[in-house]
N, C-alpha and C positions, 0 to 999 in steps of 0.2 A: 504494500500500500504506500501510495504518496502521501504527501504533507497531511499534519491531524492539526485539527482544530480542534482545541478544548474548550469545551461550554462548562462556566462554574457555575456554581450555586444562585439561580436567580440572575441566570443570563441564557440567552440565544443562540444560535448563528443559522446561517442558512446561507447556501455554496451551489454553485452550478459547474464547479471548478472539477475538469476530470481528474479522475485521478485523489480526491483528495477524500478524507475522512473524517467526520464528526463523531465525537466520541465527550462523555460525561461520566461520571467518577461516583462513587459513594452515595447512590440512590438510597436512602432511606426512607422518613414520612415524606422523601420531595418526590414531584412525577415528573418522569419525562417523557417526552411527547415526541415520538419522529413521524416525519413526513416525506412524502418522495414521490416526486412525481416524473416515469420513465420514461414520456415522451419529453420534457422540458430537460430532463439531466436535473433536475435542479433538488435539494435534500435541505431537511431542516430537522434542529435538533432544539427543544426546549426544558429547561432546569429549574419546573418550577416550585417555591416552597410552602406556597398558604393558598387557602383558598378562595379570598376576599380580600380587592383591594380596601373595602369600607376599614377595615382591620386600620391600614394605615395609607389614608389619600398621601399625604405629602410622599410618603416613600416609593407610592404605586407612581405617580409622578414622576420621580427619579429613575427609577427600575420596574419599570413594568411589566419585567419577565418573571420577577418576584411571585405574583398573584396568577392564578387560572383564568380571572373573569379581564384582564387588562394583558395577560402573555401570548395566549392561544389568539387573540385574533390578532399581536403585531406577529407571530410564530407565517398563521396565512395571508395575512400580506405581504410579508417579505418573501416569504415564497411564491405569491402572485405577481411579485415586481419583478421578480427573477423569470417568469413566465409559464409557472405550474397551475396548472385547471385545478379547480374544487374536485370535480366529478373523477379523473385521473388520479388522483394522490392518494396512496396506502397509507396508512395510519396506525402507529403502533403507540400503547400508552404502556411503561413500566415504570415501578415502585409501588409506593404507598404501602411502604413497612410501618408495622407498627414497632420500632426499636426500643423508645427511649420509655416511652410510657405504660408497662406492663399491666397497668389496672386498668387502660382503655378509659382514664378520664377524661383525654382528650381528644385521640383518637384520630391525630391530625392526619396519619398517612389516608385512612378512610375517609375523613371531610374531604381532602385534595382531592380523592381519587372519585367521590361524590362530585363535587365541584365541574370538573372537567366533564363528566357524564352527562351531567347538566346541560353544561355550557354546548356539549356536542350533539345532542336530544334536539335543543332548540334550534342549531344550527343545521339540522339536517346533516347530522359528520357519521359515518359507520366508523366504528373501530376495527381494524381487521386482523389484527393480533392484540393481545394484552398480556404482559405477567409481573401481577400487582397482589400485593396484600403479605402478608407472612410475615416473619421477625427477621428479615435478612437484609443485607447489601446487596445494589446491582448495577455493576458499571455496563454500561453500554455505547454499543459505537454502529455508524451507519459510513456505507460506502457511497461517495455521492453518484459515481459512474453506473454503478449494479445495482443501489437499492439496496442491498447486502444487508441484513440488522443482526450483529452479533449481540450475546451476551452471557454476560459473567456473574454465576452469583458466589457471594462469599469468597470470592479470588479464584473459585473451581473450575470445572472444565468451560470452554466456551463453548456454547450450544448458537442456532442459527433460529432468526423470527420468521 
């Protein structure tokens, strides 16, 4: 694989660049959201960690990939600027571990992963792979050329979306 682009915590990217690769690290209650659409070449990767920008306007503001309801729709248009159709684009959501909070008081990886369902309900979005919920880690990475969605849980073998 060529050049990797890493998306952090409550950030983006989106690449029409052959050859290159988007990849995000240490999924826990955050989801990520990839897109790819094969007739444009063009791939997008989103790292998001809440599920409400209302949570905090000024921050959603700043980082808008922060939030589900202010990330997913700059996530498709930066992929529509790049020149991928709605109706063409594969859709994979992972995380939404429950890690930190074992008594489920908060339950944040499940609100995000709520959230997003939501948001992609009313939007008319099919999901067309997912592997979300459980008490683990999931780095993942997307091929922008192939679509390619690999992934890694726990550091373990890497499996293919």
């Amino acid at each position: 694989m060529g050049p990797r682009i890493t998306v952090g915590v409550g950030d983006l990217a989106v690449s029409n660049q052959k050859g290159y690769e988007i990849v995000t690290h240490s999924l826990g209650s955050c989801i990520g959201v990839l897109v790819h659409d094969p007739s444009a070449g063009v791939g997008g990767l989103l790292h998001l960690m809440l599920p409400e920008s209302s949570l905090n306007p000024e921050r959603a503001r700043q980082q808008p990939a922060v939030f589900a309801d202010t990330g997913l729709p700059l996530l498709f248009k930066s992929a529509y600027d790049l020149g991928a159709k709605k109706g063409r684009m594969r859709v994979v959501v992972v995380g939404g571990s429950q890690l930190l909070d074992q008594s489920g008081r908060f339950n944040i990886g499940q609100r995000n992963y709520a959230a997003v369902r939501k948001i992609f309900w009313r939007n008319n979005v099919l999901i067309d792979v997912e592997d979300v919920g459980g008490q683990v880690n999931r780095t993942v990475g997307l091929e922008v050329s192939t679509g390619r969605i690999w992934l890694k849980v726990n550091s373990g073998e890497t499996r293919y979306l």
